[in-house]
Steps between C-alpha positions, in 0.01 A plus 500: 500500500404828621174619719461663200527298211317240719210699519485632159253302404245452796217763489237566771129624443354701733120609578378811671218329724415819688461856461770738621295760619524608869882400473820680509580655178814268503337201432276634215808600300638181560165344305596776277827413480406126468251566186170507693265688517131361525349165764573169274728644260825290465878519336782290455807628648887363535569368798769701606613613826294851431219372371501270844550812736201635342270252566635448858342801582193489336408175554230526664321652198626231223454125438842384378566217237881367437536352164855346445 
């Protein structure tokens, strides 16, 4: 089995906890780029290897859930 088939069907659900304002404009497009926008607004993402560099570097900002 592949890394990828493996995690085909695993999903993660992230959070944004805190605001992004006063940081670098690199971590607000990565909420962007994540689907957030607003304090306690959530999504359900694939885990993939992208979606997991994203939240490595805003996770200070995001509660994470892993759903398998």
């Amino acid at each position: 089995m592949s890394a990828k088939t493996k995690a085909a069907g695993k999903t993660v659900t992230v959070t944004q906890v805190k605001s992004p304002a006063g940081r670098e404009a690199y971590q607000r497009a990565t909420l962007v780029g994540l689907g957030l926008d607003r304090i306690r607004r959530s999504r359900t993402l694939e885990d993939t290897p992208a979606v997991r560099g994203m939240i490595a570097r805003v996770r200070h900002l995001l509660r994470v859930d892993e759903k398998a």
